[in-house]
FIVEXRO-430208 format. One line per field, with one value per residue: chain; x, y, z of N, C-alpha, C, O in turn; residue in three letters. Coordinates in Angstrom, 1 decimal. Layout:
chaine: A / ...
n.east: X / ...
n.north: Y / ...
n.up: Z / ...
ca.east: X / ...
ca.north: Y / ...
ca.up: Z / ...
c.east: X / ...
c.north: Y / ...
c.up: Z / ...
o.east: X / ...
o.north: Y / ...
o.up: Z / ...
residu: ala / ...
END
This chain:
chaine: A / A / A / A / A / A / A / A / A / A / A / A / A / A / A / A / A / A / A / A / A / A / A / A / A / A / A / A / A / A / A / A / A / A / A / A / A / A / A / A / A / A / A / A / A / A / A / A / A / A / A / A / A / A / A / A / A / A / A / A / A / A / A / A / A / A / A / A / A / A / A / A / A / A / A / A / A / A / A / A / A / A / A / A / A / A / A / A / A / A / A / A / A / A / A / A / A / A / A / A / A / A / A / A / A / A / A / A / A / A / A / A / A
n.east: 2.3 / 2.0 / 4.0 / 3.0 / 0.9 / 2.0 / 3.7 / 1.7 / 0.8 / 2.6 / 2.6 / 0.1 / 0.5 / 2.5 / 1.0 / -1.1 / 0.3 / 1.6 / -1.2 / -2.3 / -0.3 / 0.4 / -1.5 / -1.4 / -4.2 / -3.8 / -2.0 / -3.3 / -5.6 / -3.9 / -3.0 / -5.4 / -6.0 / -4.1 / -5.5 / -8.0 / -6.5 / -5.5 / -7.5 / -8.7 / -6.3 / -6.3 / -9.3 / -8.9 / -6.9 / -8.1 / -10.6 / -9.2 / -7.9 / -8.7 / -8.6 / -7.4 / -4.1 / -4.4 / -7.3 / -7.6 / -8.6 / -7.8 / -7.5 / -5.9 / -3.2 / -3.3 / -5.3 / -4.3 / -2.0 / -2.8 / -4.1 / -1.6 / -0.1 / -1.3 / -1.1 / 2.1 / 2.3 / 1.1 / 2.4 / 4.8 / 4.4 / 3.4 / 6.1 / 7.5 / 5.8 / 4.0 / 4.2 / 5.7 / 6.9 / 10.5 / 9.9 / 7.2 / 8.0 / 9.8 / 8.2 / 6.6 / 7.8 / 8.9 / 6.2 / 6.4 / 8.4 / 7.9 / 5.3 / 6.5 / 8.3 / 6.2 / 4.3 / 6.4 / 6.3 / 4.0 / 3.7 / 5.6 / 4.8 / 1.9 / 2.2 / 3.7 / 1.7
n.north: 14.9 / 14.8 / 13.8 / 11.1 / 11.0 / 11.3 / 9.3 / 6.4 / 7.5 / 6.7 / 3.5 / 3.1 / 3.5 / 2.2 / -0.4 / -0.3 / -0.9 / -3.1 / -4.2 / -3.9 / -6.0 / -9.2 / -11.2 / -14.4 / -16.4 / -16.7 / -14.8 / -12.7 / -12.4 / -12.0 / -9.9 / -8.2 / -8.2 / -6.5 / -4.2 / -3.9 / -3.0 / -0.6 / 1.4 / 1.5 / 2.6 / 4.8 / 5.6 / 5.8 / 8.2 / 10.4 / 10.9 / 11.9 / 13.8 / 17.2 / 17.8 / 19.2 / 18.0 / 17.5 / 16.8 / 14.4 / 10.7 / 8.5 / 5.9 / 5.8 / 5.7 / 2.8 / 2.1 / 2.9 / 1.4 / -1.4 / -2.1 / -1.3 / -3.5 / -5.7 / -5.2 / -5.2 / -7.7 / -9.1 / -9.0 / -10.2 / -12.5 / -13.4 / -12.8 / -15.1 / -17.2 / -16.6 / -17.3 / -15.0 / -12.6 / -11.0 / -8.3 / -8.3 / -9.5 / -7.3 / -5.2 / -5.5 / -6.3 / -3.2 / -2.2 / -3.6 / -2.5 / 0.1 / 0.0 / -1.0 / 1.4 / 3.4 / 1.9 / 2.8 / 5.8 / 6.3 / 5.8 / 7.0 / 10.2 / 10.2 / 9.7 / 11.3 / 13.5
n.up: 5.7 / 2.8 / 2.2 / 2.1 / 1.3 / -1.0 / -1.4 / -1.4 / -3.8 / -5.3 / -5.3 / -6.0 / -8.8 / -9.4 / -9.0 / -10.5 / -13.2 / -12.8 / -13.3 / -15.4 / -16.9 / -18.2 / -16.0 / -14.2 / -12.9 / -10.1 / -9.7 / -10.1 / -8.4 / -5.8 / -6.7 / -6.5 / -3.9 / -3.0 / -4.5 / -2.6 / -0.2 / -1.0 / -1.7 / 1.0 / 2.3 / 1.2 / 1.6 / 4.4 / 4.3 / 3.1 / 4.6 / 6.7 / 6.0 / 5.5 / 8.0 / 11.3 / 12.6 / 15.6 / 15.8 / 14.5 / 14.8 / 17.0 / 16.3 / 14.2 / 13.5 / 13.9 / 12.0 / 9.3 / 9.6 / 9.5 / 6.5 / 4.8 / 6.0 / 4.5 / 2.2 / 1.7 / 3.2 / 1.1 / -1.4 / -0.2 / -0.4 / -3.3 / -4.0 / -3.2 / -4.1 / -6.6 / -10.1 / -11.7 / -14.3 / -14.9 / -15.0 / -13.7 / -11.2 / -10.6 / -10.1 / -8.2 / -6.6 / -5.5 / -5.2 / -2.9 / -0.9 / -1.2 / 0.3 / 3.2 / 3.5 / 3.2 / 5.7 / 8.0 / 7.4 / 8.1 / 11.1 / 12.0 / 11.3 / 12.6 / 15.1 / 16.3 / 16.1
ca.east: 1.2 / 2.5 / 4.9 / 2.5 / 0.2 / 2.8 / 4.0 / 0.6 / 0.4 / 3.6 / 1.9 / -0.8 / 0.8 / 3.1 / -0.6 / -1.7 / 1.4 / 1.2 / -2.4 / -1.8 / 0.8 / -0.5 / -1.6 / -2.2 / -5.3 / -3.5 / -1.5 / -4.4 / -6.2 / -2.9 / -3.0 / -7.1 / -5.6 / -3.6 / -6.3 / -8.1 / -5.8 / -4.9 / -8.5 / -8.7 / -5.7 / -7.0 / -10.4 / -8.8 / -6.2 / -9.1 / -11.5 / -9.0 / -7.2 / -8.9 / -9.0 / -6.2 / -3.3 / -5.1 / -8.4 / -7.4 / -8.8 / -7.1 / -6.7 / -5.4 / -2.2 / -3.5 / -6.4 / -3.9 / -0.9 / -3.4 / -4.2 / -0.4 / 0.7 / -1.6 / -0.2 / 3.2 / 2.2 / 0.6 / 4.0 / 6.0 / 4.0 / 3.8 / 7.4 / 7.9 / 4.8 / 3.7 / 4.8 / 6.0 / 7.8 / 11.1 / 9.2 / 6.3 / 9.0 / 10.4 / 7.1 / 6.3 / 9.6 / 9.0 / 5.8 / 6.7 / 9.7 / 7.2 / 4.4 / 7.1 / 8.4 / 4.7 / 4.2 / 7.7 / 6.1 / 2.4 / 4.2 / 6.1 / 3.9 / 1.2 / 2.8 / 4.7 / 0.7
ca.north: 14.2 / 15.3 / 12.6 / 10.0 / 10.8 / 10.7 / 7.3 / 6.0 / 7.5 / 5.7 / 2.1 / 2.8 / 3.9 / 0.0 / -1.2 / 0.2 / -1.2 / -4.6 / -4.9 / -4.2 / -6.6 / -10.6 / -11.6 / -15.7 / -16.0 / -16.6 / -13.7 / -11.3 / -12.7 / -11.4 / -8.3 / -8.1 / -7.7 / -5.1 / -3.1 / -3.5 / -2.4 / 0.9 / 1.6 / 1.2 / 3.3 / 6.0 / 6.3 / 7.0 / 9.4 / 11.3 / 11.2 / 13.0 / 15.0 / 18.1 / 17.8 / 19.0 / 16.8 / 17.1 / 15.6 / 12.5 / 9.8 / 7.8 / 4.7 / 6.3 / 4.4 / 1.4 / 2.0 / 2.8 / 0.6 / -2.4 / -2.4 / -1.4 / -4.4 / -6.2 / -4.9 / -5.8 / -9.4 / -10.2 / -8.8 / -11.2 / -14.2 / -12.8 / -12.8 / -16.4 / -18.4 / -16.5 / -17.2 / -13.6 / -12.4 / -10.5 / -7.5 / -8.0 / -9.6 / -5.7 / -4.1 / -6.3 / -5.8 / -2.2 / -2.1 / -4.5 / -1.2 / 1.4 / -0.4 / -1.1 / 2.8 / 3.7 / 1.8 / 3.4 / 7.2 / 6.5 / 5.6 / 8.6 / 10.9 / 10.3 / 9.4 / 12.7 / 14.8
ca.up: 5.1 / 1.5 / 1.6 / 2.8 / -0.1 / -2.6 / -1.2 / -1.8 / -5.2 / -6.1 / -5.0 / -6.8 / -10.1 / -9.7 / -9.4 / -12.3 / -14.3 / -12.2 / -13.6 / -16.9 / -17.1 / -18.1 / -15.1 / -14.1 / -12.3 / -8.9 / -9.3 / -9.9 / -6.7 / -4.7 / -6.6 / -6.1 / -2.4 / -3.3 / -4.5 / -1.5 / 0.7 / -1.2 / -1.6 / 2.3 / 2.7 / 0.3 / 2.2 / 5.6 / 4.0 / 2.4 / 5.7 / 7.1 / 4.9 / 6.1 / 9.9 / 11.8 / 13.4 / 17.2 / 15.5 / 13.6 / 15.4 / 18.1 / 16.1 / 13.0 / 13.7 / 13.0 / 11.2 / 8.1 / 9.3 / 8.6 / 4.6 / 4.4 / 6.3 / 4.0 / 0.9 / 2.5 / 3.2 / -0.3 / -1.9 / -0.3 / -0.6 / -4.6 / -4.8 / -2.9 / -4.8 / -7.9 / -10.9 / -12.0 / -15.4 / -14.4 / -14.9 / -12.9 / -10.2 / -10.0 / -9.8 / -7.3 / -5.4 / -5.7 / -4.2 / -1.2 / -0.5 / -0.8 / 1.5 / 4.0 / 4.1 / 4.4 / 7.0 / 8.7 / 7.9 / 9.1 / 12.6 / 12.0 / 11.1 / 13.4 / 16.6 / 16.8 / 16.4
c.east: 1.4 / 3.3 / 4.4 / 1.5 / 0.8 / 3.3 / 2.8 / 0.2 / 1.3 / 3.4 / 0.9 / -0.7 / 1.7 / 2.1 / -0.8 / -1.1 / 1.5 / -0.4 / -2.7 / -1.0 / -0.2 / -0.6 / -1.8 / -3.2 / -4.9 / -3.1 / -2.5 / -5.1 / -5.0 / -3.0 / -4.6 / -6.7 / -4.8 / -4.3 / -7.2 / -7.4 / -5.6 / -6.5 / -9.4 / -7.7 / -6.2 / -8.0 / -10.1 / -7.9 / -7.3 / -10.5 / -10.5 / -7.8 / -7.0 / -8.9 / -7.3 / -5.4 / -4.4 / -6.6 / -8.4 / -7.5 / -7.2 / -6.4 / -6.7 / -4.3 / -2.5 / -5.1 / -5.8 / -2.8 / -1.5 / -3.4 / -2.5 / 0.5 / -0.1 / -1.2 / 1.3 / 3.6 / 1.6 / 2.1 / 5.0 / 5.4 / 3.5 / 5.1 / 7.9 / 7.0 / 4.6 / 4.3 / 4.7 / 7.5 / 8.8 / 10.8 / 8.1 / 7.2 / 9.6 / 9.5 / 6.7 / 7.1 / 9.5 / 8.2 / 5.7 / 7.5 / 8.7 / 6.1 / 5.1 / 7.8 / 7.3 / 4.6 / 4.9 / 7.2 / 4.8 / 2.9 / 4.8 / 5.5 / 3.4 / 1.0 / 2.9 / 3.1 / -0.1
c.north: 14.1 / 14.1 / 11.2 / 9.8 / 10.3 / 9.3 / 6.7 / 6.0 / 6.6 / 4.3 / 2.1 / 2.8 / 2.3 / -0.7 / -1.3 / -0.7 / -2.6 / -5.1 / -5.0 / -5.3 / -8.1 / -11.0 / -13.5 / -15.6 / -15.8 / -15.6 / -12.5 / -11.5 / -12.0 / -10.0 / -7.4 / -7.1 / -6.5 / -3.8 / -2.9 / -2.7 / -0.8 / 1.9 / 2.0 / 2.3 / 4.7 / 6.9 / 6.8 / 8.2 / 10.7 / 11.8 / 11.8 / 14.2 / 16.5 / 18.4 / 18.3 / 18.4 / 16.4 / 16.3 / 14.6 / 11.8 / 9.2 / 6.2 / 5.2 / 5.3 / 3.1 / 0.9 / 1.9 / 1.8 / -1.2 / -3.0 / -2.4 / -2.6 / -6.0 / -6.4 / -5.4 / -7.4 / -10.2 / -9.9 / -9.8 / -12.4 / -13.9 / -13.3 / -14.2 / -17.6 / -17.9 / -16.6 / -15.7 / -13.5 / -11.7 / -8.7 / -7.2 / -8.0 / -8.2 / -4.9 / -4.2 / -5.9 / -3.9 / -1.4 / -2.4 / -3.1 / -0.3 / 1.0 / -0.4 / 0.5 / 3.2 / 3.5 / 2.5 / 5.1 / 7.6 / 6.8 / 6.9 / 9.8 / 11.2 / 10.0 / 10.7 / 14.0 / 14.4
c.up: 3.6 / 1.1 / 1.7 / 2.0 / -1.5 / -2.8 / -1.8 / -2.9 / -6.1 / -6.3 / -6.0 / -8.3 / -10.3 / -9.7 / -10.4 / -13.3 / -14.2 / -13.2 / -14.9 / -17.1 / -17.7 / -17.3 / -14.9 / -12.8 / -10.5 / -8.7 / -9.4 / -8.7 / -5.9 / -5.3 / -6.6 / -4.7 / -2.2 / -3.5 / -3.2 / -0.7 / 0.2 / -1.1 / 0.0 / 3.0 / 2.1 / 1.0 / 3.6 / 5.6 / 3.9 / 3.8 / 7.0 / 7.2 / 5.3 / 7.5 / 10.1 / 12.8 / 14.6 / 17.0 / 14.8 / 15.2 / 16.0 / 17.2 / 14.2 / 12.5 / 12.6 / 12.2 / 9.3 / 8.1 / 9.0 / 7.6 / 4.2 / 4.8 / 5.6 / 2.8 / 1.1 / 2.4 / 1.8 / -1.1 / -1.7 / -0.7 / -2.0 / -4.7 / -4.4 / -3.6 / -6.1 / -8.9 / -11.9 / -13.0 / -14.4 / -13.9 / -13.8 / -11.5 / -9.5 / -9.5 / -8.4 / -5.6 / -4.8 / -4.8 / -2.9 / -0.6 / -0.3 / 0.2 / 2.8 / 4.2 / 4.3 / 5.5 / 8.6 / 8.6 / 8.1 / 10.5 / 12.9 / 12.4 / 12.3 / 14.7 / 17.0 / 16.6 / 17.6
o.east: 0.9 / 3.3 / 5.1 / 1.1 / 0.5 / 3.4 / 3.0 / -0.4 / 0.9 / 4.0 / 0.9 / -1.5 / 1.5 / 2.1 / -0.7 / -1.7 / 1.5 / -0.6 / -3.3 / -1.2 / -1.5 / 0.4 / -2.5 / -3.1 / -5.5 / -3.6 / -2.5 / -5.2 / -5.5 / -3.0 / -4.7 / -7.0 / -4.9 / -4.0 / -7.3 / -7.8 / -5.5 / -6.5 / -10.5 / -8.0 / -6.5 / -8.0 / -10.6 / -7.9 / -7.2 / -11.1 / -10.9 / -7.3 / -5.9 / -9.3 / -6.4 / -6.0 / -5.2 / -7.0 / -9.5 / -6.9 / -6.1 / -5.3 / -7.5 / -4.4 / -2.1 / -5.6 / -6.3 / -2.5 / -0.8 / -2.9 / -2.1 / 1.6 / 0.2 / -1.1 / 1.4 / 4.5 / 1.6 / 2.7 / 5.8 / 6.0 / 2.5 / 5.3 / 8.8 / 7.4 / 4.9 / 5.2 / 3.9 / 8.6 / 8.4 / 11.2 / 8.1 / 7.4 / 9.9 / 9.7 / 6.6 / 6.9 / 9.9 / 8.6 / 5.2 / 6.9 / 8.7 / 5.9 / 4.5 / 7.7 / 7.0 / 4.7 / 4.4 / 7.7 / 4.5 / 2.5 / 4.5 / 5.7 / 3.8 / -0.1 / 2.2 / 3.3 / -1.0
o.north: 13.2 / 13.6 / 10.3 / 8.6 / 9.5 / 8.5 / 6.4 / 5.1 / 5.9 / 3.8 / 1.2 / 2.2 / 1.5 / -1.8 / -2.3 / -1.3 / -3.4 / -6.2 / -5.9 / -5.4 / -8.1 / -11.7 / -13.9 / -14.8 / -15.1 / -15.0 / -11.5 / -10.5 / -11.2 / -9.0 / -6.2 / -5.9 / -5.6 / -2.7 / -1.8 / -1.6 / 0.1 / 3.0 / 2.7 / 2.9 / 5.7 / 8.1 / 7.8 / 9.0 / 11.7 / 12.9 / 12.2 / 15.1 / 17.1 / 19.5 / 17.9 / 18.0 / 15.5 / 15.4 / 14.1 / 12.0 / 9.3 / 5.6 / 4.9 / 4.5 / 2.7 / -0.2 / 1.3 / 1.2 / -2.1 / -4.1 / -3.2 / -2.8 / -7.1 / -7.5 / -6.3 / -8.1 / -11.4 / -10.9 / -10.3 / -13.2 / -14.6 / -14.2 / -14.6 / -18.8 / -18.8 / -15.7 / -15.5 / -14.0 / -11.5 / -8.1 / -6.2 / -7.0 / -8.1 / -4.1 / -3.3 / -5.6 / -3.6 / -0.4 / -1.8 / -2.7 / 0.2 / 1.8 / 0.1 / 0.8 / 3.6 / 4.3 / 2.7 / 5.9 / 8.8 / 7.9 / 7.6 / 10.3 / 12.1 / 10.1 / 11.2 / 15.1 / 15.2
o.up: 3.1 / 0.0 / 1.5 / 1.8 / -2.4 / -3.7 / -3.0 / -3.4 / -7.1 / -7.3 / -6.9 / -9.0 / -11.2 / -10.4 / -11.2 / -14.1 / -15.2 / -13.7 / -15.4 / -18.3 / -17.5 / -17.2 / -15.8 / -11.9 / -9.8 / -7.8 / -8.7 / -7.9 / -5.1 / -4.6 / -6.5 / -4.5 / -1.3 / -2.9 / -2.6 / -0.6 / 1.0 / -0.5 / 0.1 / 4.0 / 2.9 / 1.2 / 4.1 / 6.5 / 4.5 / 3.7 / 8.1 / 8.0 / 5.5 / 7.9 / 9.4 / 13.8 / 14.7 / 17.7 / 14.4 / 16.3 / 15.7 / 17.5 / 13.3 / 11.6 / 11.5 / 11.9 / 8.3 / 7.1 / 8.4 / 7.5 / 3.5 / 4.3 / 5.9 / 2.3 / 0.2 / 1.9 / 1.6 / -1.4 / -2.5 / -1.4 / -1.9 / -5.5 / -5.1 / -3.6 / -7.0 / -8.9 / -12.8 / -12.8 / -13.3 / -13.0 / -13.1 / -10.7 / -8.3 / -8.6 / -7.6 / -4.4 / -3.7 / -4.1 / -2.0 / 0.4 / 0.8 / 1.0 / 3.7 / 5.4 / 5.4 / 6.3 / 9.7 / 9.5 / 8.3 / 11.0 / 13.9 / 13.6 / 13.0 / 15.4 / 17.9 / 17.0 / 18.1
residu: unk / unk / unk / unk / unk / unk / unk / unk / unk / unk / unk / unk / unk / unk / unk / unk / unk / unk / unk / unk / unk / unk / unk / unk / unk / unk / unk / unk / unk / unk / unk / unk / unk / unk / unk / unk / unk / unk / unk / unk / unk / unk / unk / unk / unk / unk / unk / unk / unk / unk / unk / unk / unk / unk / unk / unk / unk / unk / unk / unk / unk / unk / unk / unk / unk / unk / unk / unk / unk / unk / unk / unk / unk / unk / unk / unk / unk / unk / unk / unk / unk / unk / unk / unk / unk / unk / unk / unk / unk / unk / unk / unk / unk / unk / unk / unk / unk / unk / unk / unk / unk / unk / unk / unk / unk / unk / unk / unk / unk / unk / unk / unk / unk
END
């Protein structure tokens, strides 16, 4: 779970840096979606943070592999439409890689409890 938090923190901290950046109004709508989603992943990390493996809900799975395959899909269609400095273009790139290993150690993870 340690590593599944820190992934998350790492998205969120290229957020941060993403949103600071000059946004154009399209690209802040895709990164709007962004925050949703982490926001989404956040609350069911945190609802069940304290429970142990055998009681995490049944659709855990895909209760978090959702917002991450949202985050995922606004990244690419970001990096194929928005007009993005070379900078943002990396951040961008950066979180697409870390939503896509999320997604690879939710499955992980929570298969195997």
């Amino acid at each position: 779970m340690d590593e599944i938090l820190a992934t998350v923190q790492q998205i969120e901290t290229h957020y941060q840096t993403l949103v600071a950046s000059d946004l154009d109004d399209e690209t802040a709508e895709d990164v709007d979606e962004i925050r949703i989603g982490l926001e989404s992943i956040r609350s069911q990390l945190d609802a069940i943070q304290d429970l142990p493996v055998e009681q995490y809900p049944k659709s855990i799975v895909h209760d978090l592999r959702s917002p991450v395959g949202a985050i995922s899909g606004f990244t690419e269609i970001m990096l194929d439409t928005d007009p993005l400095t070379d900078e943002q273009e990396a951040i961008v790139e950066q979180i697409h890689h870390l939503a896509v290993t999320l997604r690879d150690m939710i499955t992980t993870y929570f298969r195997r409890g």
